[in-house]
N, CA and C of each residue as an Amber inpcrd file, in Angstrom:
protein
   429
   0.7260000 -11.7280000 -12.9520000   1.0870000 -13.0860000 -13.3150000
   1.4390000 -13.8710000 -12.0560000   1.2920000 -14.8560000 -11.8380000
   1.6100000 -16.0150000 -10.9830000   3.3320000 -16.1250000 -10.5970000
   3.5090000 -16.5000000  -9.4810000   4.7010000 -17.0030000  -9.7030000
   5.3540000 -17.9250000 -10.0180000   4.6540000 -18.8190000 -10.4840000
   4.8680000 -19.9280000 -10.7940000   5.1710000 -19.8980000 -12.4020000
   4.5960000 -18.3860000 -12.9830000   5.1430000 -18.5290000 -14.2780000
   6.6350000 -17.5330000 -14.4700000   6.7910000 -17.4400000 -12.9700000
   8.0730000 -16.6130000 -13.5110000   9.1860000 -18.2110000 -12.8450000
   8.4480000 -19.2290000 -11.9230000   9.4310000 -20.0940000 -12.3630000
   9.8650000 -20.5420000 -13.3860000   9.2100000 -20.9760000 -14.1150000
   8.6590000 -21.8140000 -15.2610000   9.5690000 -21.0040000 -16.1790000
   9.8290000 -19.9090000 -16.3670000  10.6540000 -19.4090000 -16.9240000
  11.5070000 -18.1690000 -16.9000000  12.4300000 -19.2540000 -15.9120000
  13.0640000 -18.5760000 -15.2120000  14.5290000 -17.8960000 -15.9940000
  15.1250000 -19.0990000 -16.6550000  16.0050000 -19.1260000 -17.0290000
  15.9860000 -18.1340000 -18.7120000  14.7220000 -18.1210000 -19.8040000
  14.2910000 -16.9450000 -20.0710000  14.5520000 -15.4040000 -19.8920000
  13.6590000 -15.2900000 -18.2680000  13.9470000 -13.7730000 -17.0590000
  15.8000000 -13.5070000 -16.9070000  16.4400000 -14.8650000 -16.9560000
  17.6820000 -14.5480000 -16.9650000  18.2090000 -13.9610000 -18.0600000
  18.2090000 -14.6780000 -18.6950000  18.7710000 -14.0810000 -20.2700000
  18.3600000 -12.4410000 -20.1260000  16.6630000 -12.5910000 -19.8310000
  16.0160000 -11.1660000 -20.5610000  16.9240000  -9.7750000 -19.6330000
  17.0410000 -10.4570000 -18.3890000  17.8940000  -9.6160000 -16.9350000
  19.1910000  -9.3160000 -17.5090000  19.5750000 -10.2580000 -17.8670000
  21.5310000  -9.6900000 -18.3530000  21.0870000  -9.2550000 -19.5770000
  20.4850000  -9.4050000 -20.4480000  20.5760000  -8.2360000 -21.9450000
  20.1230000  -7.0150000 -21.6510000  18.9760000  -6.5850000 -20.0530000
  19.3620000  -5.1810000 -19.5380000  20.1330000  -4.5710000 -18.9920000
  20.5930000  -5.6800000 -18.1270000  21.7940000  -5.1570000 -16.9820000
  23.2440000  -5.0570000 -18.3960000  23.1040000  -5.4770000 -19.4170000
  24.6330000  -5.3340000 -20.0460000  24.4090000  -3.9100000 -21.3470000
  23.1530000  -4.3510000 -21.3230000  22.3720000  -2.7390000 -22.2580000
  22.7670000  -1.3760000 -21.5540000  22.1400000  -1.3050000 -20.0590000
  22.4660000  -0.5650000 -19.5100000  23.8590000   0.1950000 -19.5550000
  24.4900000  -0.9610000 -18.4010000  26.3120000  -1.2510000 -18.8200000
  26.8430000  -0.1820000 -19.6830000  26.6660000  -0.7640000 -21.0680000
  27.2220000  -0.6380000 -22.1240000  27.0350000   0.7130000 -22.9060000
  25.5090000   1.6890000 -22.5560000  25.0170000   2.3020000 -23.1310000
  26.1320000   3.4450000 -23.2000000  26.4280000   4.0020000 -21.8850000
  27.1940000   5.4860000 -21.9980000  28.8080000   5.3040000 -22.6840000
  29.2300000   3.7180000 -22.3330000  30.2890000   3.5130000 -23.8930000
  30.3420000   3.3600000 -25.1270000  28.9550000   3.5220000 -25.7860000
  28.4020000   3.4110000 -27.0520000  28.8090000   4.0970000 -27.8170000
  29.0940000   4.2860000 -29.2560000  29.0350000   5.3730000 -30.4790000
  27.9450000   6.0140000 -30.4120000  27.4100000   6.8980000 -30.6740000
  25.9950000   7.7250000 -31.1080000  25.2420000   6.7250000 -31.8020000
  26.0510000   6.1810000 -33.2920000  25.1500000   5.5070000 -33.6780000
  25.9180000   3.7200000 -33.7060000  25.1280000   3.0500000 -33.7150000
  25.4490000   1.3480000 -33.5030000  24.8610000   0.8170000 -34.7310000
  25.9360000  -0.5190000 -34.9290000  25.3380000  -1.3080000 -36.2130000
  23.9530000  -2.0630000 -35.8970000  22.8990000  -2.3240000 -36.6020000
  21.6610000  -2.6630000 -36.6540000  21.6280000  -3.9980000 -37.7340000
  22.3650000  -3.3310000 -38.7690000  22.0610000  -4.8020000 -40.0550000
  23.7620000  -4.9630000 -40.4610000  23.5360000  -6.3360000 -40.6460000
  25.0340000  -6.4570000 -41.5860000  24.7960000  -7.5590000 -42.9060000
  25.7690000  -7.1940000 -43.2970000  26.3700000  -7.9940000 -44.8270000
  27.4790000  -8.8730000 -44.2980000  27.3140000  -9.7890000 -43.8460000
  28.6850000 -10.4790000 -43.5650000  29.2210000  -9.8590000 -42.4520000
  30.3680000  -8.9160000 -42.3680000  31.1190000  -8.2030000 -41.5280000
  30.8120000  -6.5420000 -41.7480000  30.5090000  -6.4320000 -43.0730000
  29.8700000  -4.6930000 -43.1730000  28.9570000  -4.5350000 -42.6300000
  28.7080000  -3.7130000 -42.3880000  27.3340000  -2.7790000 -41.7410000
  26.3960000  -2.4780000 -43.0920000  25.2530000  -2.6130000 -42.6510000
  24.3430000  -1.8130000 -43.7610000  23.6730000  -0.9330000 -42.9710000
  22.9610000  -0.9100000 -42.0320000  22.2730000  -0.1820000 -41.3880000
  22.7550000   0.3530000 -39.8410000  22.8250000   1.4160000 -39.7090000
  23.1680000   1.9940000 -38.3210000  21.4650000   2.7350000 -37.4170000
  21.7400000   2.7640000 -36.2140000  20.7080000   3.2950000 -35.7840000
  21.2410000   4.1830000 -34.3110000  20.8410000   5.1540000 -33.7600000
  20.9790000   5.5240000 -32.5960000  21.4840000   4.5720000 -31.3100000
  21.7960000   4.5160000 -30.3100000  22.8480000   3.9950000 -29.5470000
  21.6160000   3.1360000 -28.4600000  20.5450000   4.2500000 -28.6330000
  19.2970000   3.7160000 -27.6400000  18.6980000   2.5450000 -28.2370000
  19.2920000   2.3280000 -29.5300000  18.5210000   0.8920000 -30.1070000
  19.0000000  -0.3210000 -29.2940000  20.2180000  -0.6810000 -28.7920000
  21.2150000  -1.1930000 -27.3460000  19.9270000  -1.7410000 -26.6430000
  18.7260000  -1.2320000 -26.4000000  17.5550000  -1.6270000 -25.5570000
  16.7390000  -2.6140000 -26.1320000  16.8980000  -2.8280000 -27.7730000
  15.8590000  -3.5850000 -28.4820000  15.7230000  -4.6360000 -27.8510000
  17.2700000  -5.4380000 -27.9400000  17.1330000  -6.7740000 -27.3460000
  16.7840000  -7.3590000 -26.2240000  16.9480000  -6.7400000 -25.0020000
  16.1840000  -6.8100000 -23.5970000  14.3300000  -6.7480000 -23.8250000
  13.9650000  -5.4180000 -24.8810000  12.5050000  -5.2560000 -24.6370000
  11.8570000  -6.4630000 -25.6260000  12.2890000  -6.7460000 -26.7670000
  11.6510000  -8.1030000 -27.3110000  12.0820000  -8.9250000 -26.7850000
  13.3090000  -9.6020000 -26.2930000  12.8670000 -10.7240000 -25.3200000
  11.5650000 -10.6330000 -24.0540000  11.7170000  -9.4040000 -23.8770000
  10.5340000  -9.5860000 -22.1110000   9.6630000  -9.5130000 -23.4630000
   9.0650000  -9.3010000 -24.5860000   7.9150000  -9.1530000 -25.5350000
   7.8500000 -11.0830000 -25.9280000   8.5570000 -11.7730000 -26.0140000
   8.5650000 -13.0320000 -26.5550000   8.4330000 -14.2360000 -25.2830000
   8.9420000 -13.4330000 -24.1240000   8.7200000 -14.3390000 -22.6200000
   6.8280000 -14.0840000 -22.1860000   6.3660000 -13.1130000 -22.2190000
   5.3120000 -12.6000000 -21.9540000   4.5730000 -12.7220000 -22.8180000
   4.6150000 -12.7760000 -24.4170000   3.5090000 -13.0680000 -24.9970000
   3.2940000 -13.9120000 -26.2400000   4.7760000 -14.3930000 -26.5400000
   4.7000000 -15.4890000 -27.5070000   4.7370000 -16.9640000 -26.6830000
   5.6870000 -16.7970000 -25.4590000   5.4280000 -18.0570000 -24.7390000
   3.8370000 -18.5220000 -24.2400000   3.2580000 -17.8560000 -24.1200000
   1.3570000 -18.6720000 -24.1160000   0.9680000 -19.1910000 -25.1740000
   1.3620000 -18.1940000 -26.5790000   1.0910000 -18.6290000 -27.6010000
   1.6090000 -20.1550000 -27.8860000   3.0070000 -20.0250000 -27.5620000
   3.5420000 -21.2490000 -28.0450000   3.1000000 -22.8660000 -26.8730000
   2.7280000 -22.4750000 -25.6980000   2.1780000 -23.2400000 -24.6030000
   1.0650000 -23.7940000 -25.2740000   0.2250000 -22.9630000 -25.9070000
  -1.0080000 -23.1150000 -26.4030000  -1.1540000 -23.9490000 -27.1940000
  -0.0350000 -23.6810000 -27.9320000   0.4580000 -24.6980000 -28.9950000
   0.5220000 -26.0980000 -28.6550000   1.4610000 -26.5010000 -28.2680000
   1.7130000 -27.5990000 -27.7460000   1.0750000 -28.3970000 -26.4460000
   0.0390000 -27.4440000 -26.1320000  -0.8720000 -28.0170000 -25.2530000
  -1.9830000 -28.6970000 -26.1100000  -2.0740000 -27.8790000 -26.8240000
  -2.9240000 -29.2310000 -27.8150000  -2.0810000 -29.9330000 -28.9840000
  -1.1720000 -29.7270000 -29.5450000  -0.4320000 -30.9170000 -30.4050000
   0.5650000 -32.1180000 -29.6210000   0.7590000 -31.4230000 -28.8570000
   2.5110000 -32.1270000 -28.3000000   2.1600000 -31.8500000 -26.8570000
   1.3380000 -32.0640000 -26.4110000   1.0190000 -31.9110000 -24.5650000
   1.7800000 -33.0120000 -23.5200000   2.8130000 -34.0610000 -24.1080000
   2.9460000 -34.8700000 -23.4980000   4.6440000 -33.7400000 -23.5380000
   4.8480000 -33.3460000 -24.2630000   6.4110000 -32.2340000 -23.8420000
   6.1700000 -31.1310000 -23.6070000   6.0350000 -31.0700000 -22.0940000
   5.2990000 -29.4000000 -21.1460000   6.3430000 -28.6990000 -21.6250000
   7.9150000 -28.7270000 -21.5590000   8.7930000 -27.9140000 -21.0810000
   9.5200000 -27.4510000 -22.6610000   8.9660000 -28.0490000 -23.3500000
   9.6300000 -27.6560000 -25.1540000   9.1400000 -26.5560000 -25.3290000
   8.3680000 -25.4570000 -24.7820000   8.0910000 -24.8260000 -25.0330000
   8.9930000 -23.7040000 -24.5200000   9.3880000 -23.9150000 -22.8020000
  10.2500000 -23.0760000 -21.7400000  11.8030000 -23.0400000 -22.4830000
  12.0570000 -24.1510000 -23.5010000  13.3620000 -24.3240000 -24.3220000
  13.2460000 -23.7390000 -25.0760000  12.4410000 -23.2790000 -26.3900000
  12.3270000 -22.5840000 -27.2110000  12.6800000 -21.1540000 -26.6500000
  11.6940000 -20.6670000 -25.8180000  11.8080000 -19.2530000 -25.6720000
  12.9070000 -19.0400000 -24.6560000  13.4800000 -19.6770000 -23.8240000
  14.9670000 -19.7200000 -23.3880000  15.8120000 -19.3760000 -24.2650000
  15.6110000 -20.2850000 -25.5270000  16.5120000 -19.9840000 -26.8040000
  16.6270000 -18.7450000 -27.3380000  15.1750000 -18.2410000 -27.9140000
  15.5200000 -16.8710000 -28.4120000  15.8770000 -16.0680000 -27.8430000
  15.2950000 -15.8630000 -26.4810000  15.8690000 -14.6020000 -25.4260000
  17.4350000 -14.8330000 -25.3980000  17.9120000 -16.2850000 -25.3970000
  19.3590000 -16.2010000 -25.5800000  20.1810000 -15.9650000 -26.5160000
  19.6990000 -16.2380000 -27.9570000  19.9180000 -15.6590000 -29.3720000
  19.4760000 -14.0350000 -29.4650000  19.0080000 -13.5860000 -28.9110000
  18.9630000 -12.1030000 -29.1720000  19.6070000 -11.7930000 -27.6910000
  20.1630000 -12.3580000 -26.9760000  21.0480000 -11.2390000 -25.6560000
  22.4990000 -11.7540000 -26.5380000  23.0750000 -12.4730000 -27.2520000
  23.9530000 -12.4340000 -28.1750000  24.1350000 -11.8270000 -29.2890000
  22.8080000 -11.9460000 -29.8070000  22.7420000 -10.5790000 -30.8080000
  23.8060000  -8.6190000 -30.4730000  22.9180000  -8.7770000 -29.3070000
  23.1120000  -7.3530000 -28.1440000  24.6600000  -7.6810000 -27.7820000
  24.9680000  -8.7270000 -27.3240000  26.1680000  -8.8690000 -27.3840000
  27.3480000  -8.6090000 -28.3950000  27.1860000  -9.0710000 -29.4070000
  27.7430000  -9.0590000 -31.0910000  27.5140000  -7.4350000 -31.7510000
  26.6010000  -6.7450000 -30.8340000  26.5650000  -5.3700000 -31.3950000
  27.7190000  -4.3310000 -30.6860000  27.7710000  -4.7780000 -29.1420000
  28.8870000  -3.9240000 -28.5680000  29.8140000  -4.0810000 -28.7140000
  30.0500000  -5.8450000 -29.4250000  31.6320000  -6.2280000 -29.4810000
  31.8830000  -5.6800000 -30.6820000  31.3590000  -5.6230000 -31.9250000
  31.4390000  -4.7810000 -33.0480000  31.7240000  -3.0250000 -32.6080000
  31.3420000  -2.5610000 -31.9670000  31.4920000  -1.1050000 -31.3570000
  32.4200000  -0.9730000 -31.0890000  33.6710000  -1.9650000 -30.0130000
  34.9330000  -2.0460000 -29.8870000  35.9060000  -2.7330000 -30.6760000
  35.3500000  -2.9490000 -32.0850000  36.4510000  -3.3980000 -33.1750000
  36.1550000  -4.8080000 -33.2410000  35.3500000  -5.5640000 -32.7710000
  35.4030000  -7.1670000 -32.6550000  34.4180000  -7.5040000 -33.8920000
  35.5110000  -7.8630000 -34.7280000  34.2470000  -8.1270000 -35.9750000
  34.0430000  -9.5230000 -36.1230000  32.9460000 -10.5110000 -36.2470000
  32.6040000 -11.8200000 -36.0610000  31.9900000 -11.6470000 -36.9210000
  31.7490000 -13.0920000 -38.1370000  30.3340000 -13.4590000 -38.6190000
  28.8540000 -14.0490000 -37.7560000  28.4400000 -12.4280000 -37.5910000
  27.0900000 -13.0370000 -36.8490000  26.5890000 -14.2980000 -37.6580000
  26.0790000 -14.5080000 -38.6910000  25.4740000 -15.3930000 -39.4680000
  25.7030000 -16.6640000 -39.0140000  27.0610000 -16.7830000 -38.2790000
  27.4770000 -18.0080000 -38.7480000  27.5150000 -18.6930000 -36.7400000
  27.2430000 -17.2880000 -36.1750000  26.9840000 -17.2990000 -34.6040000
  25.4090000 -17.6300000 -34.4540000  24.8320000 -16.6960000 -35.0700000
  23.3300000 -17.3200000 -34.9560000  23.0450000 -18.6790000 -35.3800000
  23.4350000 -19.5210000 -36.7040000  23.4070000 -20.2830000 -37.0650000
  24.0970000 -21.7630000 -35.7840000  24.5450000 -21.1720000 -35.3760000
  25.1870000 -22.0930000 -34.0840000  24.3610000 -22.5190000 -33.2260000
  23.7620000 -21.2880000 -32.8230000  23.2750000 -21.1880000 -31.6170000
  21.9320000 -21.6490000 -32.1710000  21.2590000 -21.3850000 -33.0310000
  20.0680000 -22.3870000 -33.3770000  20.2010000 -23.6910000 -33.6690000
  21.1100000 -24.1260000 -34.1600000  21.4750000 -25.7440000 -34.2550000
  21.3650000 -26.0760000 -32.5990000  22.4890000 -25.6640000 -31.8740000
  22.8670000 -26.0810000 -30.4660000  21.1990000 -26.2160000 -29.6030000
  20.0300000 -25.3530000 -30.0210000  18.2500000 -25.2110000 -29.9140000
  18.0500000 -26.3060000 -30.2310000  18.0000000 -26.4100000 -31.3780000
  17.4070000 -27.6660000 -32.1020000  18.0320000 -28.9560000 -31.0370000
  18.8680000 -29.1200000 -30.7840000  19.2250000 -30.0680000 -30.5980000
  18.8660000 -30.6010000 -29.2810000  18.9870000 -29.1440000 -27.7760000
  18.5010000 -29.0940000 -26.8790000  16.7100000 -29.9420000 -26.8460000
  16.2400000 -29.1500000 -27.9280000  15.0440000 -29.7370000 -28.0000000
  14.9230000 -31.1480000 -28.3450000  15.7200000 -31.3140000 -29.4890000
  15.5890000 -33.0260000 -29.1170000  15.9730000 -33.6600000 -28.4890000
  16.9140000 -33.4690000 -27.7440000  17.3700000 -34.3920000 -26.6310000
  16.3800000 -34.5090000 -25.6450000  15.5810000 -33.1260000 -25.7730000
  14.2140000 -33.8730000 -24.6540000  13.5100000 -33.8100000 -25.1000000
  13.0630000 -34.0960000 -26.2460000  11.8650000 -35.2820000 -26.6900000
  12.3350000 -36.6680000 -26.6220000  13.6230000 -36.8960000 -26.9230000
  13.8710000 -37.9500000 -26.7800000  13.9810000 -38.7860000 -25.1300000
  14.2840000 -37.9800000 -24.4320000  14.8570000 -38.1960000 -22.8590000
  13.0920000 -38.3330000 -22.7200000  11.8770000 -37.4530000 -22.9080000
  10.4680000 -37.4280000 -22.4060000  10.1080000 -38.4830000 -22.9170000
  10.0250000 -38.9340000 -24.2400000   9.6630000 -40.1400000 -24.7070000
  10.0580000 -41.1160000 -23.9280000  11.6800000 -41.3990000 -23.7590000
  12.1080000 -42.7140000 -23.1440000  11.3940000 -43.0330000 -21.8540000
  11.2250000 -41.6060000 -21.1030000   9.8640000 -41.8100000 -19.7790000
   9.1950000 -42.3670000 -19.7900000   7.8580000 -41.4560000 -20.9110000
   6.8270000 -42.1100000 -21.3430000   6.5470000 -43.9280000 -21.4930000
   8.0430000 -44.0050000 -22.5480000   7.3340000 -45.3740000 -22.3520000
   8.1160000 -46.1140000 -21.3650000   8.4290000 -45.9160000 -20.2130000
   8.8560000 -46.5300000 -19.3660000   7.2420000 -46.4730000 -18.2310000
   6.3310000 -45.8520000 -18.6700000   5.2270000 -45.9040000 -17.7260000
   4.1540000 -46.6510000 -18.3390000
């Protein structure tokens, strides 16, 4: 790949970098097994401790191969907003290194409504994104 696409999304590589470097971290303080699904604050599903890695390897899976997809996208619908795309997948890599986050803090007793954390953090997306459509537009027609 170019380097120019690891500028381009850079901030992405960050996210995807600290959900390994804190995976890592975190692994040999782990339970055997870690929560995977919840009900609110219960657990429904547990999985092995090596699951700790999911969130690092689908983000580098969503930087590397849904971001073209989604480029692709908007290169032909919405080509006049290059960078809505570098926001989106910024977003999820950052919604799932919180995810990863919300799993170790649960491991040490920290019980939160994920639901209501994810739900945040996709509003706070949404909004990122419109503020620059709106900020790109006001450009636009200033030319």
């Amino acid at each position: 790949m170019k380097s120019s696409y690891f500028k381009e999304n850079a901030i992405a590589f960050i996210f995807v970098c600290m959900a390994a470097l804190t995976a890592c971290l975190a692994f040999a303080f782990l339970p055997e097994k870690i929560p995977m699904q919840w009900n609110g604050t219960s657990v429904i599903w547990y999985a092995d401790r090596i699951a700790i890695f999911c969130a690092p390897v689908i983000s580098t899976i969503v930087v590397i191969f849904l971001k073209p997809l989604i480029d692709s996208f908007f290169k032909n619908y919405l080509s006049f907003y290059p960078k809505l795309s570098g926001i989106i997948v910024s977003g999820i890599a950052f919604i799932l290194y919180s995810c990863e986050l919300y799993t170790i803090a649960f491991c040490f007793g920290i019980v939160l409504h994920i639901e209501y954390i994810i739900f945040i953090e996709l509003l706070f997306l949404a909004i990122l994104c419109f503020l620059y459509i709106l900020k790109t537009r006001k450009n636009l027609q200033k030319q």
